[in-house]
OpenMM code with the backbone's topology and positions (N, CA, C; nanometers):
from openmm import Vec3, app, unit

residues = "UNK UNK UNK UNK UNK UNK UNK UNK UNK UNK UNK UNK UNK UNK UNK UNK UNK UNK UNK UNK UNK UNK UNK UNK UNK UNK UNK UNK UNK UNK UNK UNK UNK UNK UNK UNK UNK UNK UNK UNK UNK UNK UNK UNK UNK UNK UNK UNK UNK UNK UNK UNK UNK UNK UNK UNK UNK UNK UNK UNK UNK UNK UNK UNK UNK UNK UNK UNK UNK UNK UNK UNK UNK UNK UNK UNK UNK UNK UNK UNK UNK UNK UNK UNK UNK UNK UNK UNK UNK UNK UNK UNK UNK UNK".split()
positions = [
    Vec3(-0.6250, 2.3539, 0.7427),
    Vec3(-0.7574, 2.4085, 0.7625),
    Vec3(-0.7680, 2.4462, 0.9104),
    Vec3(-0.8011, 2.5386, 0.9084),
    Vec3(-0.8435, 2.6214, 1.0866),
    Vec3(-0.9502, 2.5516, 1.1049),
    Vec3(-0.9894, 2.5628, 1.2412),
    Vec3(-1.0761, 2.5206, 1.3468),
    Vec3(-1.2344, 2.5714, 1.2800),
    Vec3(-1.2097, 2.7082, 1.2593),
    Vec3(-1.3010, 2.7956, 1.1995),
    Vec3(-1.3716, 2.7395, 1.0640),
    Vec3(-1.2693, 2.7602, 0.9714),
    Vec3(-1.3041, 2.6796, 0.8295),
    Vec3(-1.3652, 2.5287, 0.8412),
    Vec3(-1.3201, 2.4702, 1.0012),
    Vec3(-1.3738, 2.3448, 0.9623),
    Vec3(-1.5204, 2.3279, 1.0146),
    Vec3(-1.5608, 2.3924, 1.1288),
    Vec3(-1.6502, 2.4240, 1.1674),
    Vec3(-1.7584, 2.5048, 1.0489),
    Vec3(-1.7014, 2.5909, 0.9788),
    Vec3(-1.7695, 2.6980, 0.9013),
    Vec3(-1.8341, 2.5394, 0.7912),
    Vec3(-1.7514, 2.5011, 0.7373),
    Vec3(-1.7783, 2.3652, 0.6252),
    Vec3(-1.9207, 2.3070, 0.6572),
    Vec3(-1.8863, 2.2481, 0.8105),
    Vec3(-2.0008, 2.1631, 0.8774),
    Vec3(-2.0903, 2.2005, 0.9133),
    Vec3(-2.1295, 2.3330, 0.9473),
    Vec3(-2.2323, 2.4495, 0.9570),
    Vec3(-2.2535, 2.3968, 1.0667),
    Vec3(-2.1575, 2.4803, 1.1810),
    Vec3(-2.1470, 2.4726, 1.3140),
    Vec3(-2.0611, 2.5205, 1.3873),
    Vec3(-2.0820, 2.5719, 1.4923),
    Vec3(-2.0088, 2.6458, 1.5914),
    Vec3(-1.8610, 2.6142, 1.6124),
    Vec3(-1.7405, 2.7360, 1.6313),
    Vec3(-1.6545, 2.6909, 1.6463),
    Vec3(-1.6390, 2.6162, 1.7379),
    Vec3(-1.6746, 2.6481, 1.8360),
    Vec3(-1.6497, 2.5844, 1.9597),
    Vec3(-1.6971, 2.4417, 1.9963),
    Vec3(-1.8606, 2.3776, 1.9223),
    Vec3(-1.8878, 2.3047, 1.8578),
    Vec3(-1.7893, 2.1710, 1.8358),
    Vec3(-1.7211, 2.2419, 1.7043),
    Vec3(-1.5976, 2.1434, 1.6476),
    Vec3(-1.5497, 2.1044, 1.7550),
    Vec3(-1.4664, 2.2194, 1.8124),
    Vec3(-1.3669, 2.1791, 1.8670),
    Vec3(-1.3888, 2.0794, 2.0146),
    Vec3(-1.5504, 2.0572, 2.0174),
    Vec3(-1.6120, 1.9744, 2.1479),
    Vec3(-1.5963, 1.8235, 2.0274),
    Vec3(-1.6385, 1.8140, 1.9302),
    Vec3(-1.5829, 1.6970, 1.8339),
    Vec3(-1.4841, 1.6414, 1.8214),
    Vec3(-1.3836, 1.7410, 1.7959),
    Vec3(-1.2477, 1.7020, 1.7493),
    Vec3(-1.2311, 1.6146, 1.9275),
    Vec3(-1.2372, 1.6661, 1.9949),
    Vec3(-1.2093, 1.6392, 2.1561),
    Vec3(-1.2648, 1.4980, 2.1796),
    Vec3(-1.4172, 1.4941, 2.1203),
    Vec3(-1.4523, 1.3411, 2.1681),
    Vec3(-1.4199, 1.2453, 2.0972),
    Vec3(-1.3944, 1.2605, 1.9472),
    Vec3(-1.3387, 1.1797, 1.8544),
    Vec3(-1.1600, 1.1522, 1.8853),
    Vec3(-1.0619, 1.2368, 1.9679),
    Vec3(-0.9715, 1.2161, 1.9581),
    Vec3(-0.9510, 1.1633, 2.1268),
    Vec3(-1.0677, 1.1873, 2.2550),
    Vec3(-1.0567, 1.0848, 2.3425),
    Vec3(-1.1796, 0.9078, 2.3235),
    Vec3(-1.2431, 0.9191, 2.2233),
    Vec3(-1.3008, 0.7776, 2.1582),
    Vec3(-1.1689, 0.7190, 2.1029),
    Vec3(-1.0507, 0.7738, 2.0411),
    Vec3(-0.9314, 0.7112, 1.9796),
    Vec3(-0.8595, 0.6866, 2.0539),
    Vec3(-0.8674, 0.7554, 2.1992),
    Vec3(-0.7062, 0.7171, 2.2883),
    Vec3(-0.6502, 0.7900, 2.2568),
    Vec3(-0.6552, 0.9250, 2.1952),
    Vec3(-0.5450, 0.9774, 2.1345),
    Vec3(-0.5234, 1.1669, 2.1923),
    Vec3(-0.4004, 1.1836, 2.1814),
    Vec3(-0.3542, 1.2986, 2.2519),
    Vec3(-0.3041, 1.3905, 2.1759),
    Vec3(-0.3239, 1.3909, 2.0297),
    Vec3(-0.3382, 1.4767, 1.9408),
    Vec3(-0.4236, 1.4746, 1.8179),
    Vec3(-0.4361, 1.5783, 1.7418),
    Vec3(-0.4926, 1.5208, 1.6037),
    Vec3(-0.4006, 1.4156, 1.4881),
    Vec3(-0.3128, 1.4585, 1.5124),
    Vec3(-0.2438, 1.3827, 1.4302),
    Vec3(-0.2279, 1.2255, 1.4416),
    Vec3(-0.2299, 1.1987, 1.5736),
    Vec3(-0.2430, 1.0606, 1.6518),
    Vec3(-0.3566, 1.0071, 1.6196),
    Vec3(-0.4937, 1.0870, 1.6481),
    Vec3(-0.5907, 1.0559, 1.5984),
    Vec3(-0.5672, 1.0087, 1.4537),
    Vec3(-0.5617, 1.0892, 1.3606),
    Vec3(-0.5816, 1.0588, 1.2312),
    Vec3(-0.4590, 0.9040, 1.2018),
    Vec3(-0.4212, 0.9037, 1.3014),
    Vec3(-0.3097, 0.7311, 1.2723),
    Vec3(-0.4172, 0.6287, 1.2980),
    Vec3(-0.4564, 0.7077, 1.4259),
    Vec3(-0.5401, 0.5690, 1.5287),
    Vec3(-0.6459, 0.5091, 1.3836),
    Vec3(-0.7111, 0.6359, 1.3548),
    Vec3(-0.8416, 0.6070, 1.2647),
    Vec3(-0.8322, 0.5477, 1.0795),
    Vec3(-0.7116, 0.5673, 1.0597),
    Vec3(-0.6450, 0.4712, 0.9731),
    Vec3(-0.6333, 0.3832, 0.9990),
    Vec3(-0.5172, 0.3202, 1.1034),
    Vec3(-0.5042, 0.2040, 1.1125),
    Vec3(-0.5956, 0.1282, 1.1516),
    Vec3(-0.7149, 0.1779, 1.2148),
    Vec3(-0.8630, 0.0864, 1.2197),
    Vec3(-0.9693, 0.0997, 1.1038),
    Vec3(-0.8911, 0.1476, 1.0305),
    Vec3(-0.9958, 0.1910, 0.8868),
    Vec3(-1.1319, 0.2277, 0.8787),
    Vec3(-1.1033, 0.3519, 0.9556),
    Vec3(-1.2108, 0.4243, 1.0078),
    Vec3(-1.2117, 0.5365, 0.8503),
    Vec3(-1.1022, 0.5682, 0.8138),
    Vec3(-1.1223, 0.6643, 0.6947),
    Vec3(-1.0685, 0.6374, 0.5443),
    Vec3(-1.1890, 0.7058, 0.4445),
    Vec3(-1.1580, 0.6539, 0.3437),
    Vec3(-1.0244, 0.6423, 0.2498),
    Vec3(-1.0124, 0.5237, 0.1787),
    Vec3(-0.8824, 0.5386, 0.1050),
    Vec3(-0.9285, 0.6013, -0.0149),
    Vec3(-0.7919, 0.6535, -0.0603),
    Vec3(-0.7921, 0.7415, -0.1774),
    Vec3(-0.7741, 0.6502, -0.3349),
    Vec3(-0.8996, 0.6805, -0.4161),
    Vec3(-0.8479, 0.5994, -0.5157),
    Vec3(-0.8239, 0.6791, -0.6340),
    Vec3(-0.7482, 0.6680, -0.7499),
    Vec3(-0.6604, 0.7478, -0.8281),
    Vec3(-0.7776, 0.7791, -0.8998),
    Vec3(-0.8177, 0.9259, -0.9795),
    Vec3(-0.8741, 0.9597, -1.0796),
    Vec3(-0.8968, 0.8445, -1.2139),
    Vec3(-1.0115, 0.8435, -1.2445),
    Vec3(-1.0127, 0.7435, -1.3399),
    Vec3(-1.0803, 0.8010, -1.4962),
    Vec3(-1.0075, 0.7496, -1.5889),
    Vec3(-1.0199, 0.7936, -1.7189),
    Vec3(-1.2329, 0.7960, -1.7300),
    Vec3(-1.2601, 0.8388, -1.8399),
    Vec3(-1.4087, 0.7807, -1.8596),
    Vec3(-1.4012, 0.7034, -1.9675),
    Vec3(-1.4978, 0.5807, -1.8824),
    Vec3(-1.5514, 0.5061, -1.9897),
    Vec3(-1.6336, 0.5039, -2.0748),
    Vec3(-1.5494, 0.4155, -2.1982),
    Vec3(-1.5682, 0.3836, -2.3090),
    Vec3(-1.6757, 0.3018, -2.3264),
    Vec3(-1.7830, 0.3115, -2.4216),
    Vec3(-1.8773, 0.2472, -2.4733),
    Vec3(-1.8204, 0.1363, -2.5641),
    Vec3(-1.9074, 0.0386, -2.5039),
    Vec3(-1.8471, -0.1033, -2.6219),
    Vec3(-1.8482, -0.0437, -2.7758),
    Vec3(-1.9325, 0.0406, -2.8402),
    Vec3(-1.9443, 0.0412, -2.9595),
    Vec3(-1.7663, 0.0874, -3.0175),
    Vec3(-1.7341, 0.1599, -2.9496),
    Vec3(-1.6290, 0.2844, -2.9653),
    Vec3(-1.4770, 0.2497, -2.9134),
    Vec3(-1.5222, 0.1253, -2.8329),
    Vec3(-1.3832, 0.0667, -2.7403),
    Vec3(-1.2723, 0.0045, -2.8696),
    Vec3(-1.1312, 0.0031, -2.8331),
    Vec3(-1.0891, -0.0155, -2.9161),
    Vec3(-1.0552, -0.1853, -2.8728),
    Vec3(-1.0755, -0.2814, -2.9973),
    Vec3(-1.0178, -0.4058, -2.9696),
    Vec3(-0.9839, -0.4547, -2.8156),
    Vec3(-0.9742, -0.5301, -2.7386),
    Vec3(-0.8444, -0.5851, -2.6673),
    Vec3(-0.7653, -0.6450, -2.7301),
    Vec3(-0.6329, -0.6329, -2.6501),
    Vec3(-0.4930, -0.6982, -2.7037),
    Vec3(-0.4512, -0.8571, -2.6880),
    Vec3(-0.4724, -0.9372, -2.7600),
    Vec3(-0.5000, -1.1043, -2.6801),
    Vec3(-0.3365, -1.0768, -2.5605),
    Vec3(-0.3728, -1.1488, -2.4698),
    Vec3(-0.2613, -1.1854, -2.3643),
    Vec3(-0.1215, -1.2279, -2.4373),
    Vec3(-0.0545, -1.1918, -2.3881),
    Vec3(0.1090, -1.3072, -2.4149),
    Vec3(0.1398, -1.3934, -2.3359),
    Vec3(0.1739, -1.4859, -2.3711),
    Vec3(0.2150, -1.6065, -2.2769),
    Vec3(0.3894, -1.5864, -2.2430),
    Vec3(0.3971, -1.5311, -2.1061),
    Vec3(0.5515, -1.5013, -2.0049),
    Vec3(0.6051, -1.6527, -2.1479),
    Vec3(0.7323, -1.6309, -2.1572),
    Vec3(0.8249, -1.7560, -2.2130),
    Vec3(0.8699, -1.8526, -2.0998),
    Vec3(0.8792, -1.9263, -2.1337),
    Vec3(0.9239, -2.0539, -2.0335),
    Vec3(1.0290, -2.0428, -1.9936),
    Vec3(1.1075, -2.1182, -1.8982),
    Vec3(1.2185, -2.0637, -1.8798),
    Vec3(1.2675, -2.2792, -1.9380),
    Vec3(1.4443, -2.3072, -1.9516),
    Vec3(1.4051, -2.3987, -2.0332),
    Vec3(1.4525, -2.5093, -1.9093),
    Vec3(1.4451, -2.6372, -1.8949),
    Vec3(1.4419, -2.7110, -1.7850),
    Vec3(1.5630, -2.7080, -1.7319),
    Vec3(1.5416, -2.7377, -1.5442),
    Vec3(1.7229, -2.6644, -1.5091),
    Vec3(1.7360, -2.7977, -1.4893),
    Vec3(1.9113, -2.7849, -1.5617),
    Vec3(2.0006, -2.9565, -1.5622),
    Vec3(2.0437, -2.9501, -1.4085),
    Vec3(2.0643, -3.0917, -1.3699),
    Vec3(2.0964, -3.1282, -1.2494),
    Vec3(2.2548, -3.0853, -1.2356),
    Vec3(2.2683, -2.9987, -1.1461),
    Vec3(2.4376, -2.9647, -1.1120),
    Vec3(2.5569, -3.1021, -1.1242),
    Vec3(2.6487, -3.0331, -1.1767),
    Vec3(2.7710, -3.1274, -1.2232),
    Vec3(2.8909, -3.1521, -1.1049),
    Vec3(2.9023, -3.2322, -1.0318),
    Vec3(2.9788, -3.2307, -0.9397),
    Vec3(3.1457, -3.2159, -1.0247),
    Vec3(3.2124, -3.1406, -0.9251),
    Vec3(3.3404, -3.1225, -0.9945),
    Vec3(3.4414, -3.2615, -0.9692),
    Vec3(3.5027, -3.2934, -1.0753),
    Vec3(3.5755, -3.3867, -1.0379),
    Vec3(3.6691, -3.4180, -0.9131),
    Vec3(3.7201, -3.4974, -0.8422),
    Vec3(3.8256, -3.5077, -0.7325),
    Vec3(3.9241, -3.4470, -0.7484),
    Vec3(3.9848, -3.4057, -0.7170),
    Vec3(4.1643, -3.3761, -0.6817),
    Vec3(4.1977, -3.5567, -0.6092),
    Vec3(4.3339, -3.5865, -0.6782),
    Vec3(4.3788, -3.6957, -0.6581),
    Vec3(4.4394, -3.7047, -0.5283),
    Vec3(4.4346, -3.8012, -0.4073),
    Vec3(4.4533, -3.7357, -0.2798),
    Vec3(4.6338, -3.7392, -0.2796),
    Vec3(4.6083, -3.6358, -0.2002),
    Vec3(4.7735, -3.5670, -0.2126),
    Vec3(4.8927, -3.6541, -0.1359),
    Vec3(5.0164, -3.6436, -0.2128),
    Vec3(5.0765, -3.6847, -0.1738),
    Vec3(5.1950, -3.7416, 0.0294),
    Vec3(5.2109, -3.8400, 0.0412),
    Vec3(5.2165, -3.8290, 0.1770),
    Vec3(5.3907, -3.6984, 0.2200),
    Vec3(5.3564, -3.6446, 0.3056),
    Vec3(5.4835, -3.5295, 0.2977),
    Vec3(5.6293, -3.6596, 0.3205),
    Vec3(5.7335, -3.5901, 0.2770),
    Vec3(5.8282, -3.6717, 0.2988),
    Vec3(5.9293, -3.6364, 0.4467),
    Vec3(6.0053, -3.7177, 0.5028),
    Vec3(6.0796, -3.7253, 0.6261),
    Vec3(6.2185, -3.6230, 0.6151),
] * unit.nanometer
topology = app.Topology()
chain = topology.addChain("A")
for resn in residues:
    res = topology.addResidue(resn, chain)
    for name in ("N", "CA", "C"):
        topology.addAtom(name, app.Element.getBySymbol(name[0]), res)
């Protein structure tokens, strides 16, 4: 979007904006727009986007819910089997 279009949106002068964009991006510390638009995220200055959502259903018309499943168990873990010795080795010969 141009300077113009964004100004034109807000019903206001180009030049206007661009005195905005300027104080909003030295209120951020910031030395571009793009910087800006980090700064003002990461302080959650702008809104998050949430996904399109189906329309809802009237209780009359809703279909059932599905009862839950219960995850399966997993089955109890046996205590590890130590491996037997090796018989201690023989002494080398002379």
């Amino acid at each position: 979007m141009t300077d113009a279009q964004a100004a034109d949106e807000l019903s206001v002068s180009t030049r206007t904006y661009q005195c905005y964009v300027a104080e909003v991006m030295a209120a951020l510390g910031a030395t571009s727009r793009f910087q800006a638009g980090l700064r003002a995220a990461e302080l959650g200055l702008l809104p998050t986007a949430t996904p399109p959502t189906a329309p809802l259903e009237t209780p009359s018309t809703a279909p059932p819910a599905a009862p839950l499943e219960t995850p399966p168990t997993a089955p109890p873990a046996t205590p590890l089997e130590t491996p037997p010795t090796a018989p201690p080795a023989a002494p080398p010969e002379d």
